[in-house]
MARLO-699275 format. One record per residue (C-alpha): x negated, y negated, z. Coordinates in Angstrom, 3 decimals. Example, Ala and Ser with C-alpha at 12.3 -4.5 7.8 and 13.67 -1.06 7.14 Angstrom:
<site><X>-12.300</X><Y>4.500</Y><Z>7.800</Z></site>
<site><X>-13.670</X><Y>1.060</Y><Z>7.140</Z></site>
This chain:
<site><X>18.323</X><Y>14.495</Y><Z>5.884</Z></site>
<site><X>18.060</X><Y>14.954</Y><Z>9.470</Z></site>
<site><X>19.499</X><Y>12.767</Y><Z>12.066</Z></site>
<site><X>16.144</X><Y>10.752</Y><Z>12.960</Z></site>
<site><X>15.364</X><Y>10.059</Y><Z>9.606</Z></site>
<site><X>19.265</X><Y>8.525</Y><Z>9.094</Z></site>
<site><X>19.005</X><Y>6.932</Y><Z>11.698</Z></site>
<site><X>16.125</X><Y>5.092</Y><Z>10.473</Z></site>
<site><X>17.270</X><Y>4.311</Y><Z>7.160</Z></site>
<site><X>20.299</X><Y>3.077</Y><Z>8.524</Z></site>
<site><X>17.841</X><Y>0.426</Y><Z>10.904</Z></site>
<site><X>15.759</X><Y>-0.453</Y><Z>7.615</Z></site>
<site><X>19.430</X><Y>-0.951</Y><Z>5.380</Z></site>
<site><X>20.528</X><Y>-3.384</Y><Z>8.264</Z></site>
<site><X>17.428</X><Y>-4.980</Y><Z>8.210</Z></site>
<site><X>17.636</X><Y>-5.493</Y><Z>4.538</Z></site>
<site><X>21.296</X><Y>-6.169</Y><Z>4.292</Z></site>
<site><X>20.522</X><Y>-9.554</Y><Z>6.260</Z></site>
<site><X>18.971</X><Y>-11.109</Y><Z>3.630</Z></site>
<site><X>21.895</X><Y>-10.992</Y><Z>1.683</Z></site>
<site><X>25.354</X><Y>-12.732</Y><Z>1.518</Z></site>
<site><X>27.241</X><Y>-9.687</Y><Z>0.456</Z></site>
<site><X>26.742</X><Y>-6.213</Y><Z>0.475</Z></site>
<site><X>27.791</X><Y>-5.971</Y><Z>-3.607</Z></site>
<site><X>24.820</X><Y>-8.391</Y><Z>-3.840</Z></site>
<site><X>22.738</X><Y>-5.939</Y><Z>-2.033</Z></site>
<site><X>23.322</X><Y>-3.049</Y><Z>-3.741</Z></site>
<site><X>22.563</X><Y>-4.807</Y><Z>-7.245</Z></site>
<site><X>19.697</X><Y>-5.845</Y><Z>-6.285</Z></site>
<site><X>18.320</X><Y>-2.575</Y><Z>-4.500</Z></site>
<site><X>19.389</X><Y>-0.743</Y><Z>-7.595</Z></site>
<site><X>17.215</X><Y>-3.065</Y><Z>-9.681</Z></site>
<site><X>14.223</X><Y>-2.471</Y><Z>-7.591</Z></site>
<site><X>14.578</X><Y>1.126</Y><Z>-7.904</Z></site>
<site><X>15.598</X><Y>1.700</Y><Z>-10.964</Z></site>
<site><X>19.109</X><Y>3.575</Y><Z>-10.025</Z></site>
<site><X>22.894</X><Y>3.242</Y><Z>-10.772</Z></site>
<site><X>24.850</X><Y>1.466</Y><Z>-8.109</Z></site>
<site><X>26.213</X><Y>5.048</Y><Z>-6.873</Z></site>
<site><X>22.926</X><Y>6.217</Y><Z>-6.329</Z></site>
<site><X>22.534</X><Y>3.076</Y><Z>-3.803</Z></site>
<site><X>25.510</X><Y>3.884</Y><Z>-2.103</Z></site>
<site><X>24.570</X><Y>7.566</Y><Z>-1.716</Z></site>
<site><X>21.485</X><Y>5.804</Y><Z>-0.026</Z></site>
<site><X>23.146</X><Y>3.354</Y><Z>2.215</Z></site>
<site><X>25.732</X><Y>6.452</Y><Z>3.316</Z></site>
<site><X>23.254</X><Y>8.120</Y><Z>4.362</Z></site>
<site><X>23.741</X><Y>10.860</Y><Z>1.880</Z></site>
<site><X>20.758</X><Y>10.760</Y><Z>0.336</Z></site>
<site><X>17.301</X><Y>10.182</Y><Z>1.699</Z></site>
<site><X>15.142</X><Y>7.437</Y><Z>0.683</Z></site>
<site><X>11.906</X><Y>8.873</Y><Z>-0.387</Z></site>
<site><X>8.762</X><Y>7.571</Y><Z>1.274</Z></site>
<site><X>7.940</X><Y>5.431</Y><Z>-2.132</Z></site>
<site><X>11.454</X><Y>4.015</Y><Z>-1.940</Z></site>
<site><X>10.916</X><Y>2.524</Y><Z>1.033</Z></site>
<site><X>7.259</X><Y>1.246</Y><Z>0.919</Z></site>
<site><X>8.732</X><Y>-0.184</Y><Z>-2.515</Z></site>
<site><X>12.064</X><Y>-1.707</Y><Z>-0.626</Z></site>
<site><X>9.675</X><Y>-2.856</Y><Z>2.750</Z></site>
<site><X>7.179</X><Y>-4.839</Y><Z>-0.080</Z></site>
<site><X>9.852</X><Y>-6.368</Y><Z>-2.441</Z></site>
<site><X>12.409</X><Y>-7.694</Y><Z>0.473</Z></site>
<site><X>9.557</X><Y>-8.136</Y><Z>3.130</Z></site>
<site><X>11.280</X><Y>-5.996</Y><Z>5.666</Z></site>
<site><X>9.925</X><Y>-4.474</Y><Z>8.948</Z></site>
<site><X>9.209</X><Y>-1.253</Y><Z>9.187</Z></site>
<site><X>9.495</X><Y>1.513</Y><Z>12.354</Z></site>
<site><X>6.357</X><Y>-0.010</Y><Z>13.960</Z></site>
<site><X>7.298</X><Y>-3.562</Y><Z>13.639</Z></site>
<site><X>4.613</X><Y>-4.735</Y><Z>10.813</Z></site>
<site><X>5.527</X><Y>-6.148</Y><Z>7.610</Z></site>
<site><X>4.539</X><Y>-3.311</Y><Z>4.807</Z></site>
<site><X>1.730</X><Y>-5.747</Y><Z>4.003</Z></site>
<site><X>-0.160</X><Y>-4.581</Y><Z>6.368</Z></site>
<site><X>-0.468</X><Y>-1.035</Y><Z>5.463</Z></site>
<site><X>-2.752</X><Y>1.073</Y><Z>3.127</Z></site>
<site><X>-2.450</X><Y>1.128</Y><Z>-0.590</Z></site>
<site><X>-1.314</X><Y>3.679</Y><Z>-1.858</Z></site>
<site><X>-1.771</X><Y>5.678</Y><Z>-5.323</Z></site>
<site><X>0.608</X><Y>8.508</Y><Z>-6.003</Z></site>
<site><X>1.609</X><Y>11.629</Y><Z>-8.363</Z></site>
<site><X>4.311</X><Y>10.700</Y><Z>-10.616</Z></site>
<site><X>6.334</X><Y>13.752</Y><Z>-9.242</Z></site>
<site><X>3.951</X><Y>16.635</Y><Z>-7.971</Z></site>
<site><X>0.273</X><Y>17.388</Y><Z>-8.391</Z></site>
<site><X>1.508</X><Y>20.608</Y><Z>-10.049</Z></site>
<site><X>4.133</X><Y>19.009</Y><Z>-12.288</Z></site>
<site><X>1.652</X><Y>20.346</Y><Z>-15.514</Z></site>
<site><X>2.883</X><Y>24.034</Y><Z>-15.874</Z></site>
<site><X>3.244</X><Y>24.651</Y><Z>-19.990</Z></site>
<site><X>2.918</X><Y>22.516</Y><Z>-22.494</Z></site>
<site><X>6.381</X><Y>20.474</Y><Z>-22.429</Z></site>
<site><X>6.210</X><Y>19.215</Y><Z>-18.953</Z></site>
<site><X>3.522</X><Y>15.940</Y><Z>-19.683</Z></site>
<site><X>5.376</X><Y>14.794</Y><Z>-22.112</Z></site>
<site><X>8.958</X><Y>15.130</Y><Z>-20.588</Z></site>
<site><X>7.361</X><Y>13.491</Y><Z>-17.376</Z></site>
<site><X>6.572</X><Y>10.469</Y><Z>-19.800</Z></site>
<site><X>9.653</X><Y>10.048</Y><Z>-21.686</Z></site>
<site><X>11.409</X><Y>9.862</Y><Z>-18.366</Z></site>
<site><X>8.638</X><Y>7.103</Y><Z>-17.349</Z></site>
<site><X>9.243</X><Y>5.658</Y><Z>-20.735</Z></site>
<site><X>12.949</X><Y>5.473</Y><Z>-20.199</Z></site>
<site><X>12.503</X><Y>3.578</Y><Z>-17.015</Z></site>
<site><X>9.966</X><Y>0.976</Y><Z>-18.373</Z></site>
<site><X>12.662</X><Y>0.051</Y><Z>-20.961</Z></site>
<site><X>14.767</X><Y>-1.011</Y><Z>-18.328</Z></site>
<site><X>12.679</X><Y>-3.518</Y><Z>-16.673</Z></site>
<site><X>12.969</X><Y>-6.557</Y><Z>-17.922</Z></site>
<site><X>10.448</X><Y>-8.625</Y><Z>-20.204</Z></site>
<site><X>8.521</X><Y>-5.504</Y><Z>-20.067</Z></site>
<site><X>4.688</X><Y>-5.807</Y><Z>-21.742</Z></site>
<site><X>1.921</X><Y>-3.564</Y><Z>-21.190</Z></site>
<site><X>-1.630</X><Y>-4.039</Y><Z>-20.950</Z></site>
<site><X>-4.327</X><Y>-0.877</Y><Z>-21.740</Z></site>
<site><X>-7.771</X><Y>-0.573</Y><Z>-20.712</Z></site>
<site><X>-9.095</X><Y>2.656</Y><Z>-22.635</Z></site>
<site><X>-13.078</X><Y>4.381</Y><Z>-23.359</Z></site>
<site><X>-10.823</X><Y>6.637</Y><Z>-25.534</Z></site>
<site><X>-8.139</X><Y>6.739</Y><Z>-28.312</Z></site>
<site><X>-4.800</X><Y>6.126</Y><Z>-26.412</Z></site>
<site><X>-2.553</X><Y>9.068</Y><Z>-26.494</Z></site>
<site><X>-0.047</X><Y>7.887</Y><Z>-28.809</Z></site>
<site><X>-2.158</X><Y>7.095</Y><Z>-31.654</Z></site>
<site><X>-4.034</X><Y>9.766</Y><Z>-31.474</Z></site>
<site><X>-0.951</X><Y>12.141</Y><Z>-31.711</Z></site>
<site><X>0.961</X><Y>9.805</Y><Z>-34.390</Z></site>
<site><X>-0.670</X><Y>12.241</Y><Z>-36.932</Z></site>
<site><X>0.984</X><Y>16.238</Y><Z>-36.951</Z></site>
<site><X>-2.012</X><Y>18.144</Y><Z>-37.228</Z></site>
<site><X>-3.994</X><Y>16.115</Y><Z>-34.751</Z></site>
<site><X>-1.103</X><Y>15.852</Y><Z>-32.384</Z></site>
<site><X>-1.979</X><Y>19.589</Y><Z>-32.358</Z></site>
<site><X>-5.088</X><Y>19.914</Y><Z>-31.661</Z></site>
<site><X>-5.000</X><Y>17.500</Y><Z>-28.866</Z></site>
<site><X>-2.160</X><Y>19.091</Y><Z>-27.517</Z></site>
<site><X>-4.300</X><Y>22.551</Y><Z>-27.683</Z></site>
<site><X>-7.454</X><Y>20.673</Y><Z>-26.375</Z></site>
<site><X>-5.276</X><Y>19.773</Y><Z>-23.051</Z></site>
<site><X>-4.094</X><Y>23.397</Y><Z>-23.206</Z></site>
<site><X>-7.084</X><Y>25.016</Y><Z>-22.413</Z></site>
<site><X>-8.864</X><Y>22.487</Y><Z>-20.308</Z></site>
<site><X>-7.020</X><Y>20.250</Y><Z>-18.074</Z></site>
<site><X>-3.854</X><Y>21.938</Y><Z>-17.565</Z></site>
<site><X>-5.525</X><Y>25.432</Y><Z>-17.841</Z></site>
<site><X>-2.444</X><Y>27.634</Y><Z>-20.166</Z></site>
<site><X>-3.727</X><Y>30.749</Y><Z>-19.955</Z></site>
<site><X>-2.014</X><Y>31.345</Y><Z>-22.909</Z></site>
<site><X>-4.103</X><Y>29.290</Y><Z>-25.023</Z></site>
<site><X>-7.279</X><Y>30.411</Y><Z>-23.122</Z></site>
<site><X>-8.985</X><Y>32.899</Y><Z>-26.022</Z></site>
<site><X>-6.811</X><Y>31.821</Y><Z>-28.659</Z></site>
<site><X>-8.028</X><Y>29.839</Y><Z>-32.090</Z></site>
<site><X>-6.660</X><Y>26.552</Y><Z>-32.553</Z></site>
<site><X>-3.438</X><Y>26.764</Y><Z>-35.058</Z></site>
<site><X>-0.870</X><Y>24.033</Y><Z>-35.662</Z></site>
<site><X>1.473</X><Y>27.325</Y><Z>-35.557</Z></site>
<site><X>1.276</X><Y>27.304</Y><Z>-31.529</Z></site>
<site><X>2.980</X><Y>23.767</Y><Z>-31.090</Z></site>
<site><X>6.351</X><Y>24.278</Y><Z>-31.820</Z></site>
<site><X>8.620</X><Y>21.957</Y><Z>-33.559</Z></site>
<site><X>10.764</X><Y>20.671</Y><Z>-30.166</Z></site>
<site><X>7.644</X><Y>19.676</Y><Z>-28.587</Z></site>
<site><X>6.292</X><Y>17.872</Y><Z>-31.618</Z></site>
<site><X>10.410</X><Y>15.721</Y><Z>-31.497</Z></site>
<site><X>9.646</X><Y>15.131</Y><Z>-27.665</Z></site>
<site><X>6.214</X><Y>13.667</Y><Z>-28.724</Z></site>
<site><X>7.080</X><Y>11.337</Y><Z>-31.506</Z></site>
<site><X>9.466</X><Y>10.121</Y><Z>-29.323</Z></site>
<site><X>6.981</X><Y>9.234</Y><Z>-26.924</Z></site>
<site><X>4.999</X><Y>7.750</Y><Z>-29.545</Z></site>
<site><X>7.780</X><Y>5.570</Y><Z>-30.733</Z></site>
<site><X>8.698</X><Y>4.654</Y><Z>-27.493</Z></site>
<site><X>5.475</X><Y>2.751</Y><Z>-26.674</Z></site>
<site><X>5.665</X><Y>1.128</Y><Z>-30.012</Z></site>
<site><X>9.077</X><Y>-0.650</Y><Z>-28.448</Z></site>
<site><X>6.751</X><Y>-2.513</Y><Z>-25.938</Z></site>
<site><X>4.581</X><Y>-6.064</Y><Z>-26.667</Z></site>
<site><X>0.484</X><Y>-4.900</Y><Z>-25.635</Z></site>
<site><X>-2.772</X><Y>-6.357</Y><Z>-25.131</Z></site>
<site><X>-5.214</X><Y>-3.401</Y><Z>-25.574</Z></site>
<site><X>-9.206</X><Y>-3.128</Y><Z>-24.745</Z></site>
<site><X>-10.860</X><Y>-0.802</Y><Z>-26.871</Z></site>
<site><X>-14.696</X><Y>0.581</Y><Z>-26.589</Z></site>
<site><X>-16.510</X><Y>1.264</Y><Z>-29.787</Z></site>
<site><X>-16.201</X><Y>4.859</Y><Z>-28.776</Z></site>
<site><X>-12.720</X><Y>5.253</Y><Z>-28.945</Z></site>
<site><X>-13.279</X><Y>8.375</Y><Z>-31.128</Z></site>
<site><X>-16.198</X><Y>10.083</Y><Z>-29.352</Z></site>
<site><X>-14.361</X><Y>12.835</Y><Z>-27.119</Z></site>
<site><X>-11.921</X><Y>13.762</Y><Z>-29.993</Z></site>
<site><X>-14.992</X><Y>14.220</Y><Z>-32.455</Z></site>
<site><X>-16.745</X><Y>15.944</Y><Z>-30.074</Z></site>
<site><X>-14.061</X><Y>18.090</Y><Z>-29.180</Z></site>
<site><X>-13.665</X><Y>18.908</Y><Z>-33.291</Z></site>
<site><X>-17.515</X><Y>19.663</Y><Z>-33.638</Z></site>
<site><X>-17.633</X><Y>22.039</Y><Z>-30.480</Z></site>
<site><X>-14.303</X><Y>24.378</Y><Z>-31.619</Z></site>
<site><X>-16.154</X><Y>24.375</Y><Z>-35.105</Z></site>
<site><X>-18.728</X><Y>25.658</Y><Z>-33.448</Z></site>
<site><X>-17.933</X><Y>28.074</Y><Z>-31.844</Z></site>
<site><X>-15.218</X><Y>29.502</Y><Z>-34.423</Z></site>
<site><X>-11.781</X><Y>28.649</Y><Z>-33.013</Z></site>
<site><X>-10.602</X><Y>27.126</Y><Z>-36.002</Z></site>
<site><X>-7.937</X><Y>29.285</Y><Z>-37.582</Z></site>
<site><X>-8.144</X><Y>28.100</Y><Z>-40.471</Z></site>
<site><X>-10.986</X><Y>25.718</Y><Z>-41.914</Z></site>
<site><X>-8.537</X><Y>23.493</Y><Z>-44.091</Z></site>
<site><X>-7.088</X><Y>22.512</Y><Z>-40.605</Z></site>
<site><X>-10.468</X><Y>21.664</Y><Z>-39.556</Z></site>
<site><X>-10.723</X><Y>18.923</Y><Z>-42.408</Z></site>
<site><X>-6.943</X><Y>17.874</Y><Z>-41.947</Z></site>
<site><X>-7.799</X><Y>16.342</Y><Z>-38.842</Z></site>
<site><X>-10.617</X><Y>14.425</Y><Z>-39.861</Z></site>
<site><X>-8.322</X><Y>12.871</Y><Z>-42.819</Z></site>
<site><X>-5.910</X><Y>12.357</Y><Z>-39.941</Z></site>
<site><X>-8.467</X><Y>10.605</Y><Z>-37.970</Z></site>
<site><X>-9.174</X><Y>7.954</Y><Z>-41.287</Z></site>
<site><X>-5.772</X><Y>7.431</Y><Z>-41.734</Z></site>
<site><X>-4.949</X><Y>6.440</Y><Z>-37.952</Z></site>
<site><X>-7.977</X><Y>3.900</Y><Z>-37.818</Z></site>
<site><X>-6.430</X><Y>2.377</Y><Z>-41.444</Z></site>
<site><X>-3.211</X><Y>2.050</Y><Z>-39.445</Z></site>
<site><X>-5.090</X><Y>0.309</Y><Z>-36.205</Z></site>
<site><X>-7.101</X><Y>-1.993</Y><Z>-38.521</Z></site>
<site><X>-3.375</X><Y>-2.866</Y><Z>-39.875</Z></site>
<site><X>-1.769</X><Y>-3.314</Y><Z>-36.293</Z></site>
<site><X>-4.695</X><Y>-5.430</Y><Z>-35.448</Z></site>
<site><X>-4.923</X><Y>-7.557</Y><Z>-38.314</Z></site>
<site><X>-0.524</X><Y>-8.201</Y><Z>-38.303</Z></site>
<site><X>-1.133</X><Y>-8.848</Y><Z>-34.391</Z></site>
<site><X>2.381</X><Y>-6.544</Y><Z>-34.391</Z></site>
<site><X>2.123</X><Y>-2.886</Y><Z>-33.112</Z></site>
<site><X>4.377</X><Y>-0.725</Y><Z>-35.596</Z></site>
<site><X>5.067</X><Y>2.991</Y><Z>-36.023</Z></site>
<site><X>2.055</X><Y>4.633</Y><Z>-38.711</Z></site>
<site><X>4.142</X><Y>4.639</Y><Z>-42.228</Z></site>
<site><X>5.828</X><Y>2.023</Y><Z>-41.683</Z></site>
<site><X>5.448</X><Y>-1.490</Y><Z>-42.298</Z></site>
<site><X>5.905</X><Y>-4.402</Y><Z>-39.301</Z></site>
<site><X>8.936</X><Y>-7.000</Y><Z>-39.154</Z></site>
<site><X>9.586</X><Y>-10.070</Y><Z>-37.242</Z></site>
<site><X>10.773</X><Y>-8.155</Y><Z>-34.864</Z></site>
<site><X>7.804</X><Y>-6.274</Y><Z>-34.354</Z></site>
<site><X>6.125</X><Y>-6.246</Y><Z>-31.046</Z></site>
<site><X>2.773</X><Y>-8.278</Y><Z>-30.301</Z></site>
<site><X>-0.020</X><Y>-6.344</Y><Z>-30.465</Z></site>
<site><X>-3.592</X><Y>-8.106</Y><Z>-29.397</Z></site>
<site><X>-6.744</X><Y>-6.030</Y><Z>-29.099</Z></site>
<site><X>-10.059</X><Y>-7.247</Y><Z>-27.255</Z></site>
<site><X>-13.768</X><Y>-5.008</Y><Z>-27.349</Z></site>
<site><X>-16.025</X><Y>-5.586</Y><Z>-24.563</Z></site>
<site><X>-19.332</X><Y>-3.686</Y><Z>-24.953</Z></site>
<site><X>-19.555</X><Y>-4.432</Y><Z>-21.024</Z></site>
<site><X>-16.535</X><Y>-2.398</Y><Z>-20.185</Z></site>
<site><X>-17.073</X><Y>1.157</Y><Z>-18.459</Z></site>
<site><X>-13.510</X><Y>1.958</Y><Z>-17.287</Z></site>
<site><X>-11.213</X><Y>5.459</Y><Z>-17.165</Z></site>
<site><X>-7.481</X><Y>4.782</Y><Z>-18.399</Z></site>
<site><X>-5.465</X><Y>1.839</Y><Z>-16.990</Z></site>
<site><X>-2.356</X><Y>0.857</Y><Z>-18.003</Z></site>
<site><X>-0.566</X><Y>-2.229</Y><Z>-15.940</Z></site>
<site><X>2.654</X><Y>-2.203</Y><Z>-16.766</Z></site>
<site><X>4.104</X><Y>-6.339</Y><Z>-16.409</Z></site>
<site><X>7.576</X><Y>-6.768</Y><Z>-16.283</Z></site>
<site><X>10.000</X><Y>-9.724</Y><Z>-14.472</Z></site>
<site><X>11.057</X><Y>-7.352</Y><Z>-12.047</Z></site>
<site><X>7.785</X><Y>-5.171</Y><Z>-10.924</Z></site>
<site><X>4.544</X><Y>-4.990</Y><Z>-11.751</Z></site>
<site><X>2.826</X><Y>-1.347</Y><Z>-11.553</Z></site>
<site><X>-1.013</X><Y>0.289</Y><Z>-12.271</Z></site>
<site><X>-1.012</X><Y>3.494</Y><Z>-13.436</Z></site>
<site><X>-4.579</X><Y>5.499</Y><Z>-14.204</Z></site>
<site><X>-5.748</X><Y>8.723</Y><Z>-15.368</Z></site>
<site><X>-6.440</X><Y>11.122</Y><Z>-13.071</Z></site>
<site><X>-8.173</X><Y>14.654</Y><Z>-15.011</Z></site>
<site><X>-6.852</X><Y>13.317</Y><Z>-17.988</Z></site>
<site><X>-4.353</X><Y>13.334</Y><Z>-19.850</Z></site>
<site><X>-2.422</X><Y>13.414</Y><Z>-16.006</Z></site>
<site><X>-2.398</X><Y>10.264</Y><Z>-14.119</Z></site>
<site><X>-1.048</X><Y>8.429</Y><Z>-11.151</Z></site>
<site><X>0.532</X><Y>5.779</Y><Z>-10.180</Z></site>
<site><X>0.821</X><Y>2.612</Y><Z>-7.978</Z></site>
<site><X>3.768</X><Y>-0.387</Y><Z>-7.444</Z></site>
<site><X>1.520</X><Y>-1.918</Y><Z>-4.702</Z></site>
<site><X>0.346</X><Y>-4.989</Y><Z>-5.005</Z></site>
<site><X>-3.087</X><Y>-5.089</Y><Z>-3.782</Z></site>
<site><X>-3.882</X><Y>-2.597</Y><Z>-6.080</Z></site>
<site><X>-2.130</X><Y>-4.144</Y><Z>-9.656</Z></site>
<site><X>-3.902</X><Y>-7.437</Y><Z>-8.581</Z></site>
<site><X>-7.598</X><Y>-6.135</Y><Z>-8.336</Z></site>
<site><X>-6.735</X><Y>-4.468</Y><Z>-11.345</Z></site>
<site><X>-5.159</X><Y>-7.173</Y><Z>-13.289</Z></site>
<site><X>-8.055</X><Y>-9.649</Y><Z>-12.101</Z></site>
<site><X>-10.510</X><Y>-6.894</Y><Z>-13.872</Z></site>
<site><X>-8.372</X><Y>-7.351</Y><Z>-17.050</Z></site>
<site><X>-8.154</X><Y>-10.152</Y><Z>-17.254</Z></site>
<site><X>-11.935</X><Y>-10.793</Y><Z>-16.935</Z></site>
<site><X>-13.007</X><Y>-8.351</Y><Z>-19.192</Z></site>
<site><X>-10.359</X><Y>-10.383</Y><Z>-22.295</Z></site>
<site><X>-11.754</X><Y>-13.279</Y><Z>-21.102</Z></site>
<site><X>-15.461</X><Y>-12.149</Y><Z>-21.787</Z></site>
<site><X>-14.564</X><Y>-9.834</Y><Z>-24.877</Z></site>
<site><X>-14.217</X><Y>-10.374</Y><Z>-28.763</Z></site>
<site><X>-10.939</X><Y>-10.834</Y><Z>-30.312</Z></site>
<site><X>-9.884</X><Y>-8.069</Y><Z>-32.698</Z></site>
<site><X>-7.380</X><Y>-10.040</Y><Z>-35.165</Z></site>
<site><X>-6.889</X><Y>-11.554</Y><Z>-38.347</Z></site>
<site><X>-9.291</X><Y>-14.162</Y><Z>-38.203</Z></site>
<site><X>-11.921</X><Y>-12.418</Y><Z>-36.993</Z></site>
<site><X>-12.895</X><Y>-11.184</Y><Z>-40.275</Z></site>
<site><X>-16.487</X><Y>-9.633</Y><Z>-40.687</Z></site>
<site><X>-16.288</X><Y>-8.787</Y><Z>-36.901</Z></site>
<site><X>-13.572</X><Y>-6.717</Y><Z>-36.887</Z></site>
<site><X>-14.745</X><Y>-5.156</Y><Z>-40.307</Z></site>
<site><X>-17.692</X><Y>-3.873</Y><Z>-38.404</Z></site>
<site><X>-15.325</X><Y>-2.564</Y><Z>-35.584</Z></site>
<site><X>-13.094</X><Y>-0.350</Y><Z>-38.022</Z></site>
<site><X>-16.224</X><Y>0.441</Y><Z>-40.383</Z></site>
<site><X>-18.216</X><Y>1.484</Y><Z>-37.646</Z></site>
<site><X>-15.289</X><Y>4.063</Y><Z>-36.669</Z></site>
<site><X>-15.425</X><Y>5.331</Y><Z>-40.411</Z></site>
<site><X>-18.811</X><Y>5.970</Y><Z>-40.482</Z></site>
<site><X>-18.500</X><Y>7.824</Y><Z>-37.524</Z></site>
<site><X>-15.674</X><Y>10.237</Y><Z>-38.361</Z></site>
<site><X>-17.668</X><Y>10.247</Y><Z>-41.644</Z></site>
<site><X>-20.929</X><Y>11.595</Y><Z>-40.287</Z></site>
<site><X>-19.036</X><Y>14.169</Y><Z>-37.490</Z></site>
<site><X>-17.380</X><Y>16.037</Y><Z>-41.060</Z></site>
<site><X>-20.675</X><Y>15.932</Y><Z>-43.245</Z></site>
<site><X>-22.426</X><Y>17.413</Y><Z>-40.795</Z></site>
<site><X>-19.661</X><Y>20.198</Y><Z>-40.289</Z></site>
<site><X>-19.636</X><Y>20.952</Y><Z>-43.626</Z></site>
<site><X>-23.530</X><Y>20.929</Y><Z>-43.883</Z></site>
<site><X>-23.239</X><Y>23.499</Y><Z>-41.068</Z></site>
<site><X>-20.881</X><Y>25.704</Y><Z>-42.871</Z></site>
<site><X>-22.606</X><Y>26.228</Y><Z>-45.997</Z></site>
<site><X>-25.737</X><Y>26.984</Y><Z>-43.790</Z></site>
<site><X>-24.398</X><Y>29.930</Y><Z>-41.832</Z></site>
């Protein structure tokens, strides 16, 4: 760090150390806002290690603490940001690590819940199942983090390997940890059934039985979301839900046209994040941004239909409708199969 920069942070840590009566009390509480060990804030007030540009913004809006110009952090522009770099994406491990270390941090806030806005089916249900898990891994391959690797290769459950497919159920079972509100579309399943169809297509199946595999993947996932939703608890597929089980509550609003947002509510911090070329995303702490977004939420459950155990023939048209769907995506596969 160089000296104008310390000597900065040093300004901002007096600044903030006058809001409290001790400096113990200020380090606890600085370490809650960022999500760090009491060393770490040390290292910080020293001076040996720099707070990054988010820290501060974070620090200036919690604590309501002047910045270099003189203006309350308020005041400024909101910001959306890369979890760690716009490149972070370089093989196939990397996503996932990045969100088992976001994971990790959401299970320390406090009275953590989540709420998810989604056109498609959210990552980890989608990948609860091995041989879809897969596939979608594959499908993200070749498209948005461009392996070249994958690039003119046929899809094969052979190229995941088993240590990515650990690091990805514990992902999954991570978010199971967490009380949700979700809002589903009624095409949850159209981008992973159209993604089946076109590799059938064009031949980049290995093997066909892997073809149909995922399809009896895909009915077995929406019998486990019909479950969820009718137990209003959220619960790992295969196994059954407790007491103890998260809540789970799901809303469908035909009105809602929306990418992936997840707002992340906790007694501590509040934060947005959204895809960005998906699966990738980015993410936000400020709160101009979380409130538009939570506003939007909250409107769209307030206008949508209920997906629970008392809404009966309702949400037997939801989970039959995705049936008939995944239904009518592998007849017409096979129809295609016999014909050429």
């Amino acid at each position: 760090m160089n000296q104008a920069s310390n000597s900065y942070q040093q300004i901002f840590f007096d600044r903030l150390s006058r809001q409290f009566a001790s400096r113990s009390q200020l380090v606890q509480e600085v370490a809650k806002v960022l999500h760090v060990g009491r060393d770490a804030v040390y290292r910080r007030l020293r001076g040996d290690t720099a707070l990054t540009a988010d820290e501060l913004m974070l620090l200036a809006d919690v604590f309501k603490v002047q910045t270099e110009s003189g203006h309350l952090r308020k005041d400024r522009v909101p910001t959306l940001r890369y979890p760690e770099s716009r490149n972070f994406v370089k093989n196939e491990f990397d996503h996932f690590i990045q969100l088992m270390k976001g994971l990790n941090e959401m299970k320390k806030l406090p009275g953590a819940r989540a709420d998810l806005a989604t056109p498609e089916l959210p990552m980890y249900y989608e990948m609860s199942t091995p041989m879809l898990r897969s596939f979608k891994i594959f499908m993200y391959g070749i498209t948005t983090w461009n392996l070249k690797k994958w690039k003119h290769r046929n899809f094969s459950p052979d190229l995941i390997s088993p240590p990515l497919h650990d690091i990805v159920h514990q992902v999954i079972r991570g978010h199971y940890t967490v009380p949700a509100r979700e809002l589903w579309s009624v095409g949850i399943l159209d981008v992973t059934l159209r993604q089946i169809n076109y590799l059938a297509q064009v031949g980049r199946f290995e093997n066909t039985e892997h073809l149909y595999q995922l399809f009896d993947e895909l009915f077995t996932i929406v019998d486990h979301l019909e479950q969820m939703v009718r137990t209003g608890k959220r619960f790992p597929l295969g196994e059954t839900p407790t007491d103890d089980s998260p809540a789970f509550r799901v809303y469908h609003n035909e009105l809602s046209n929306t990418n992936n947002i997840i707002l992340v509510n906790s007694e501590v911090r509040s934060y947005l994040f959204t895809t960005l070329v998906t699966p990738n995303y980015i993410a936000t702490s400020d709160p101009e941004l979380y409130n538009e977004a939570r506003q939007w939420f909250d409107n769209l459950i307030e206008h949508g239909s209920a997906l629970h155990s008392e809404a009966g023939k309702y949400a037997a048209q939801y989970f039959g409708y995705l049936r008939s769907q995944i239904k009518q995506h592998r007849e017409r596969i096979m129809i295609s199969q016999q014909v050429f």
